[in-house]
C-alpha positions in Angstrom: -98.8 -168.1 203.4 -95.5 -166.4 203.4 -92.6 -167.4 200.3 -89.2 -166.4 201.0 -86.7 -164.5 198.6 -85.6 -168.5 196.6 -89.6 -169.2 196.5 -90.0 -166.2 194.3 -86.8 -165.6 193.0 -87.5 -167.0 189.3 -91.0 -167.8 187.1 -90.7 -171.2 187.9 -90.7 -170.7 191.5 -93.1 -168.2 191.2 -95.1 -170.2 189.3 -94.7 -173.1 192.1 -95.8 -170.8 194.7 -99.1 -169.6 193.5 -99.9 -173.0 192.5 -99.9 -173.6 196.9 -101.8 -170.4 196.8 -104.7 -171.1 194.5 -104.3 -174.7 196.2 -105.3 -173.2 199.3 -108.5 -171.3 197.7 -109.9 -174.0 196.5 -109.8 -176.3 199.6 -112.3 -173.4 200.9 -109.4 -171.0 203.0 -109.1 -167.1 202.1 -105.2 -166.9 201.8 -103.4 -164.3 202.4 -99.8 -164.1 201.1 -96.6 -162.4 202.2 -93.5 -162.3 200.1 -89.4 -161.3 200.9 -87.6 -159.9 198.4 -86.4 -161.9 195.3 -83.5 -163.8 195.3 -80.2 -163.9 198.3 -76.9 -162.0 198.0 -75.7 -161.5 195.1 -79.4 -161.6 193.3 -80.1 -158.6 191.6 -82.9 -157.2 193.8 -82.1 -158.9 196.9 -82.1 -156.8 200.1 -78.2 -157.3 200.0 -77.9 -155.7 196.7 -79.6 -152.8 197.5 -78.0 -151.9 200.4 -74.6 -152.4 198.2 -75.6 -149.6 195.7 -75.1 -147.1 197.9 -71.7 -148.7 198.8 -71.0 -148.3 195.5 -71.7 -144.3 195.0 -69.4 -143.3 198.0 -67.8 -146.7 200.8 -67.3 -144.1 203.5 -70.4 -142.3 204.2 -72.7 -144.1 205.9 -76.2 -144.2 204.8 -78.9 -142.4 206.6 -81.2 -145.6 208.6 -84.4 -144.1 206.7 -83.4 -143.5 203.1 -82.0 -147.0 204.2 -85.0 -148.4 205.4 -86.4 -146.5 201.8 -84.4 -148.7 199.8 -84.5 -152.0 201.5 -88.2 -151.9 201.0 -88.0 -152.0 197.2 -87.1 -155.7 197.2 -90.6 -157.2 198.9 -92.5 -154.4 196.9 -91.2 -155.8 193.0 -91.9 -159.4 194.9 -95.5 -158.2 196.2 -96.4 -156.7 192.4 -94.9 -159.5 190.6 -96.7 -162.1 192.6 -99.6 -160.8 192.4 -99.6 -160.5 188.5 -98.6 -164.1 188.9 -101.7 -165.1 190.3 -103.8 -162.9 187.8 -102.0 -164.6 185.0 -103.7 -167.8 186.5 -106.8 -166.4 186.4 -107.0 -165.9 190.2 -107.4 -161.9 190.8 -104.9 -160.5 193.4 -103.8 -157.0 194.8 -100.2 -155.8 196.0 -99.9 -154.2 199.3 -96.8 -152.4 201.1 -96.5 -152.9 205.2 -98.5 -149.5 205.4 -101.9 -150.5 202.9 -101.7 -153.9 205.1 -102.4 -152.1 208.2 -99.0 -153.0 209.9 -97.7 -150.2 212.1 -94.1 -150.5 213.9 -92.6 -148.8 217.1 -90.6 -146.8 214.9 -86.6 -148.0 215.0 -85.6 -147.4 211.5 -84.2 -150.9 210.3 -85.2 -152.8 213.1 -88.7 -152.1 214.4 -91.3 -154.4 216.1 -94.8 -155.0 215.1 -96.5 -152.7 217.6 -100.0 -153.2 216.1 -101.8 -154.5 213.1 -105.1 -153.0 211.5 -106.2 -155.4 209.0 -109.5 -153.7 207.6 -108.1 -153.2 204.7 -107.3 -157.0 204.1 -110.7 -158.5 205.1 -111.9 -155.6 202.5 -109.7 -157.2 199.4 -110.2 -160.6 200.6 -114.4 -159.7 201.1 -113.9 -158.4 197.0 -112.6 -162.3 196.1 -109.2 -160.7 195.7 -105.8 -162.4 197.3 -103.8 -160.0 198.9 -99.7 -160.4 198.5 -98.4 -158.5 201.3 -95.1 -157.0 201.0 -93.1 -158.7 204.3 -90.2 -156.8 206.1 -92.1 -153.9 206.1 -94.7 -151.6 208.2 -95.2 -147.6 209.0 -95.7 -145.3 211.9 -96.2 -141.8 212.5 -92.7 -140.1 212.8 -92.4 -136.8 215.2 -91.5 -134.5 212.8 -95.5 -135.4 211.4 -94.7 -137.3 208.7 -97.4 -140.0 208.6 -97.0 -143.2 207.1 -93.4 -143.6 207.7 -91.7 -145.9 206.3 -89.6 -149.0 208.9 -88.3 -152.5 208.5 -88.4 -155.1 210.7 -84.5 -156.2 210.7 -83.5 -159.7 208.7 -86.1 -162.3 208.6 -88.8 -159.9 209.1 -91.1 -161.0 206.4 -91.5 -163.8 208.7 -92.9 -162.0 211.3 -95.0 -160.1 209.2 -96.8 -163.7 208.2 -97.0 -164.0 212.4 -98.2 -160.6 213.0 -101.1 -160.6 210.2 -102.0 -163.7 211.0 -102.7 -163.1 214.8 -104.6 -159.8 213.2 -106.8 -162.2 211.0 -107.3 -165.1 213.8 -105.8 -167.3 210.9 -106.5 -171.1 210.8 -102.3 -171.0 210.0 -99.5 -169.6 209.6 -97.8 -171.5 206.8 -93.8 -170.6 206.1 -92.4 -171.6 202.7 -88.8 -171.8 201.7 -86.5 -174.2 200.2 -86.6 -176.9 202.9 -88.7 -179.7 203.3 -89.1 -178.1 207.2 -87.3 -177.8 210.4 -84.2 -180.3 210.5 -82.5 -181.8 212.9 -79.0 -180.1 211.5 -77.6 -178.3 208.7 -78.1 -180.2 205.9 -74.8 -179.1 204.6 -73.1 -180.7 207.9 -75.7 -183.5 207.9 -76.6 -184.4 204.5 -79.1 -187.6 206.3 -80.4 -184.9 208.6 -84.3 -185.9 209.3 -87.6 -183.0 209.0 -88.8 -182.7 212.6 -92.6 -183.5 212.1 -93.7 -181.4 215.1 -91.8 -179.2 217.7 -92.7 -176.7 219.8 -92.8 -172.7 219.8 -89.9 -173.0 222.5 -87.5 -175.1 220.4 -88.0 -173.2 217.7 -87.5 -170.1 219.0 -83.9 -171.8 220.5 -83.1 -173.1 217.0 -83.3 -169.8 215.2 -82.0 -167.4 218.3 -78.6 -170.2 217.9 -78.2 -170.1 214.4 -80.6 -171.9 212.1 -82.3 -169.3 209.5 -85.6 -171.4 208.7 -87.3 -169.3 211.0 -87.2 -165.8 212.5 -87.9 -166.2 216.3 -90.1 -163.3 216.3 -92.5 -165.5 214.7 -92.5 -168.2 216.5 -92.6 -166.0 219.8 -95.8 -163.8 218.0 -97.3 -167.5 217.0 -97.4 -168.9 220.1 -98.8 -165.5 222.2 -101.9 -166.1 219.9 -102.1 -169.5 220.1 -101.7 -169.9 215.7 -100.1 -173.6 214.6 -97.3 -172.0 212.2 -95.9 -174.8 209.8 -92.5 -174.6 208.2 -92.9 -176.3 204.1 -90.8 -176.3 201.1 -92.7 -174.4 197.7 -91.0 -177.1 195.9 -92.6 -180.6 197.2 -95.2 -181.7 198.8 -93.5 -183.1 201.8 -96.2 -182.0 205.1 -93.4 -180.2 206.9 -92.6 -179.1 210.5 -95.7 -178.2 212.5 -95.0 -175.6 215.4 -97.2 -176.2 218.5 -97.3 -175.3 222.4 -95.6 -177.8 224.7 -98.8 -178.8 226.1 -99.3 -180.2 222.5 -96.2 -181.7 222.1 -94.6 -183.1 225.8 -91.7 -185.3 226.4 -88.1 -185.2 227.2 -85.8 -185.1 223.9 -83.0 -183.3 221.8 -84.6 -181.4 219.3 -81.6 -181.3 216.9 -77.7 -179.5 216.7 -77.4 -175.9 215.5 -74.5 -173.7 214.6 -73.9 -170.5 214.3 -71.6 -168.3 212.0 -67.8 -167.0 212.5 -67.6 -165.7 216.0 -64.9 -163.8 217.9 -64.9 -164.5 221.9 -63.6 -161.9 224.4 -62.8 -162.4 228.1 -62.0 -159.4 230.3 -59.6 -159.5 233.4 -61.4 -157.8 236.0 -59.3 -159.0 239.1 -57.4 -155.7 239.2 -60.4 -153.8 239.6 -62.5 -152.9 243.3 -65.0 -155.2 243.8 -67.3 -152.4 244.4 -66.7 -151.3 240.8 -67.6 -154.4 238.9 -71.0 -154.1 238.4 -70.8 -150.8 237.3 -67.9 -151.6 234.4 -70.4 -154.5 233.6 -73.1 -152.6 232.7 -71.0 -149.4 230.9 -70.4 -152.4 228.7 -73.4 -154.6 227.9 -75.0 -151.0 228.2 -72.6 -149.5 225.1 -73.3 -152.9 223.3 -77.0 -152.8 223.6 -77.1 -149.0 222.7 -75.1 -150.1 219.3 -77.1 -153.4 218.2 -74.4 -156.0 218.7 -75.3 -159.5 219.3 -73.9 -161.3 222.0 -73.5 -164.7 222.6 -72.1 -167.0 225.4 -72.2 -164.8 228.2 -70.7 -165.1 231.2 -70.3 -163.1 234.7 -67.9 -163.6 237.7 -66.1 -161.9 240.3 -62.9 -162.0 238.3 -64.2 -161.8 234.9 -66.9 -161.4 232.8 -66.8 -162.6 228.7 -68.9 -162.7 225.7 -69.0 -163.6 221.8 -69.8 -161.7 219.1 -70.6 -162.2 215.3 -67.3 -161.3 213.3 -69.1 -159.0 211.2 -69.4 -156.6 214.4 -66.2 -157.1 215.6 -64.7 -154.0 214.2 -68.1 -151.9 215.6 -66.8 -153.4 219.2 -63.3 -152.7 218.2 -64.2 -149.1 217.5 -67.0 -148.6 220.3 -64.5 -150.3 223.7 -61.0 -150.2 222.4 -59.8 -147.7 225.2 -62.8 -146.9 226.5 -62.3 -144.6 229.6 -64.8 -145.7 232.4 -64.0 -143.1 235.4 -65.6 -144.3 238.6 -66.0 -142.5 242.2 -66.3 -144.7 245.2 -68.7 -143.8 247.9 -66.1 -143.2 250.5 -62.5 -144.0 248.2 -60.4 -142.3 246.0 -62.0 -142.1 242.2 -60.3 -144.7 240.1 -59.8 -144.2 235.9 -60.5 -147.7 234.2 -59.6 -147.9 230.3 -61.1 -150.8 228.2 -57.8 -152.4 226.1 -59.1 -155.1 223.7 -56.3 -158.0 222.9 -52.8 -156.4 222.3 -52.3 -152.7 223.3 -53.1 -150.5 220.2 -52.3 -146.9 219.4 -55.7 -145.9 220.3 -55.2 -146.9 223.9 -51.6 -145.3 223.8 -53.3 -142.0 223.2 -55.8 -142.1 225.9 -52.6 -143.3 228.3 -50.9 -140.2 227.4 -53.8 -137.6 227.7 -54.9 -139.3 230.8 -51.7 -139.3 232.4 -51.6 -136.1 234.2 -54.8 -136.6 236.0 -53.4 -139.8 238.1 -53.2 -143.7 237.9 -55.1 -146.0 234.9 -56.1 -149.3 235.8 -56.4 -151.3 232.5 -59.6 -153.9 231.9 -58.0 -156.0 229.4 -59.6 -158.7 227.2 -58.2 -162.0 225.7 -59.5 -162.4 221.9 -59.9 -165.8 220.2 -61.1 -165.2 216.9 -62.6 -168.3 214.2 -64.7 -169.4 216.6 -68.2 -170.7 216.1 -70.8 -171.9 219.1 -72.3 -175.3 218.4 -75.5 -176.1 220.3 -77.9 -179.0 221.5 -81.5 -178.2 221.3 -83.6 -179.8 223.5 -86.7 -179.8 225.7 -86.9 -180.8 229.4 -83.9 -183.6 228.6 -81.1 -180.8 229.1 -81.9 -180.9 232.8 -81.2 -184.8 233.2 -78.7 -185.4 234.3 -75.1 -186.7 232.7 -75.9 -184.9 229.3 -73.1 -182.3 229.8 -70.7 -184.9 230.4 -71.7 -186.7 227.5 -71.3 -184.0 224.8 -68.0 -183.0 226.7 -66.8 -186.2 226.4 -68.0 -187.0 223.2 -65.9 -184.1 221.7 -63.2 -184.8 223.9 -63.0 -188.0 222.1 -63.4 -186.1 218.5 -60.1 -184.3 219.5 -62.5 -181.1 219.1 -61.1 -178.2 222.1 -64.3 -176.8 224.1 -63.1 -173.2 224.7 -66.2 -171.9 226.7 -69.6 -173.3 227.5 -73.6 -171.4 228.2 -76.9 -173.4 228.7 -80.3 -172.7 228.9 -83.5 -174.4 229.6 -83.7 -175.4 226.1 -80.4 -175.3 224.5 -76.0 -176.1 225.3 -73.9 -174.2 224.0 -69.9 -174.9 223.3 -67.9 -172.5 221.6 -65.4 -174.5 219.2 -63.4 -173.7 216.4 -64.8 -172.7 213.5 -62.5 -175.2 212.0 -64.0 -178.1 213.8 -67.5 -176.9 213.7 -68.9 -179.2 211.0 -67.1 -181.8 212.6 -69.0 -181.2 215.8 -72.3 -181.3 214.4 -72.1 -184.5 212.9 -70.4 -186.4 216.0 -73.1 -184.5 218.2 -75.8 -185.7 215.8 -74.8 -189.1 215.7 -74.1 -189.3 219.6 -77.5 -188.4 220.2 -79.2 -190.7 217.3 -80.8 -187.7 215.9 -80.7 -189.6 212.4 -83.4 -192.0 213.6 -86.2 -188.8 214.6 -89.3 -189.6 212.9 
């Protein structure tokens, strides 16, 4: 049973929580619970905050990933302990537990590891003793090379999540139940859609689509570790007793439908010119640059690849990193049997930055310039769906249904279970709702 950072953010949800706990134990389960840290941004010990401390001591020096990963753990540790004394308060007895006492080891990539492995002796032995253990989520340990054991990762945002996934595939759980502050998976924003309906059931696949294009409810890594071990995983608010979204395989849940409408955040698009390159060069430009990206964490969106061109989105928050990382890049290239040619990355209008490189570059011969087009405010809209994508007519019909909404389509993607159209962010809530309504989502039951 995992309670995100609003389902233990105050006594009273606190309070609400444990009730589902204790709930649980005396239906006959053995729960185990895993918490996030109190509270969003701004709270006081949310993950957010903590990070902005050391913002606070000095704004320029950036902090070291393992003293970061050291304080972003605080947050489910504080939750972990005061849950637990929660449930004691209740008369149910209860035992904290970082990542590490869990039995959760990670790969090692210091604020963003994966779940390589969980040992959960340690569980069974507390939940053996008639104990509940309240797992700190977010969190788990490996053995570092300079032989430090125990080491100390987090799993990157919406990791607690995981965790729930993760120890519950180590348990064979009956469940994997995810609280938060929604009745379960809708079919939109609630915020766009105010009528949006709960989806009762969908599958691991849709899910996974949902949160990859936008929706927070769920971190995909769940949903992907869910459905490896074959674990139903339910979505449920701590603050009703609505049933919620169940999560199953598609062999549990068949039929052609659209799942809902997602959105993402503020995105800025770039689209590089690559017609005054050698065709033999392309690929290699492609991959100095999805290569670089990868290397530096960025997120990309909306991807596309041709002969002339190749373009992607990214979230506006790592626009500057991108900025920084390509903005007159030098790419040098040797053909097999021609000349070797110097390529320099310019993003949008020609900054002093790529005036320098000109003029040191100069004297060795000839730069051919990979420019990229910027449209910033953007924000990709997408149709969730499963098998219905592929019939036929349903591109048209969201074209043309935002054609009619006066709302510009600036670049299309599509996958087997999602279309994307990047909009402006100005119109975005405006697509949602006209996409929702187009495809009667209001009437899902």
């Amino acid at each position: 049973m995992k309670f995100g950072g609003t389902s233990v953010a105050t006594n009273e949800a606190r309070n609400s929580a444990a009730l589902k706990v204790i709930s649980a134990k005396e239906q006959g389960f053995s729960p185990v619970v895993v918490v996030s840290a109190i509270g969003r941004r701004g709270a006081p010990y949310a993950t957010d905050t903590l990070i902005s401390m050391l913002g606070e001591i000095e704004p320029y020096t950036a902090p070291d990933e393992r003293e970061l990963d050291l304080l972003m753990s605080c947050g489910e540790i504080l939750s972990a302990v005061l849950f637990a004394h929660v449930l004691k308060a209740l008369g149910h007895p209860a035992m904290a537990m970082t990542g590490g006492q869990a039995g959760i080891f990670t790969d090692g990539v210091y604020t963003n590891a994966r779940v390589t492995r969980v040992e959960p002796s340690a569980i069974r032995r507390i939940l053996g003793s008639g104990r509940i253990p309240v797992v700190c989520g977010f969190q788990g340990v490996f053995h570092s090379p300079e032989g430090v054991p125990n080491e100390l990762t987090t799993l990157g945002r919406g990791g607690s999540d995981t965790t729930a996934s993760a120890v519950g595939a180590a348990l064979r759980a009956e469940t994997v139940e995810v609280f938060t502050d929604v009745d379960g998976v809708k079919s939109a924003d609630p915020d766009y859609v105010p009528n949006a309906p709960t989806l009762r059931v969908v599958t691991y696949d849709e899910v996974a689509e949902i949160a990859h294009l936008g929706a927070k409810v769920l971190h995909p890594r769940a949903a992907e570790i869910a459905m490896k071990y074959g674990i139903p995983l339910w979505v449920k608010s701590t603050f009703g007793d609505d049933p919620g979204t169940k999560i199953v395989t598609r062999e549990q849940f068949p039929g052609r439908r659209v799942t809902g409408i997602t959105h993402t955040g503020k995105l800025v698009y770039l689209q590089f010119d690559l017609k005054d390159s050698r065709g033999q060069d392309r690929r290699a430009i492609q991959s100095t640059v999805y290569e670089m990206l990868e290397r530096y964490g960025i997120n990309l969106f909306m991807i596309n690849l041709s002969p002339a061109g190749m373009g992607f989105a990214v979230p506006r928050g790592q626009f500057e990193v991108v900025m920084d990382l390509m903005d007159g890049l030098v790419v040098p290239l040797n053909g097999e049997s021609a000349p070797p040619v110097i390529y320099m990355v310019q993003i949008g209008p020609k900054t002093r930055e790529v005036e320098t490189q000109e003029r040191l570059l100069a004297a060795i011969g000839p730069i051919r310039h990979l420019v990229a087009e910027v449209t910033e405010g953007c924000t990709m809209v997408s149709l969730i769906g499963h098998e219905y994508l592929q019939q036929p007519g349903v591109f048209v019909r969201v074209l043309a249904r935002l054609d009619r909404s006066q709302i510009p389509v600036l670049q299309t993607s599509d996958s087997d279970f999602s279309l994307s159209c990047l909009v402006p962010e100005a119109d975005s809530e405006r697509a949602v709702r006209v996409l929702h309504a187009e495809f009667d989502l209001a009437e899902l039951v």
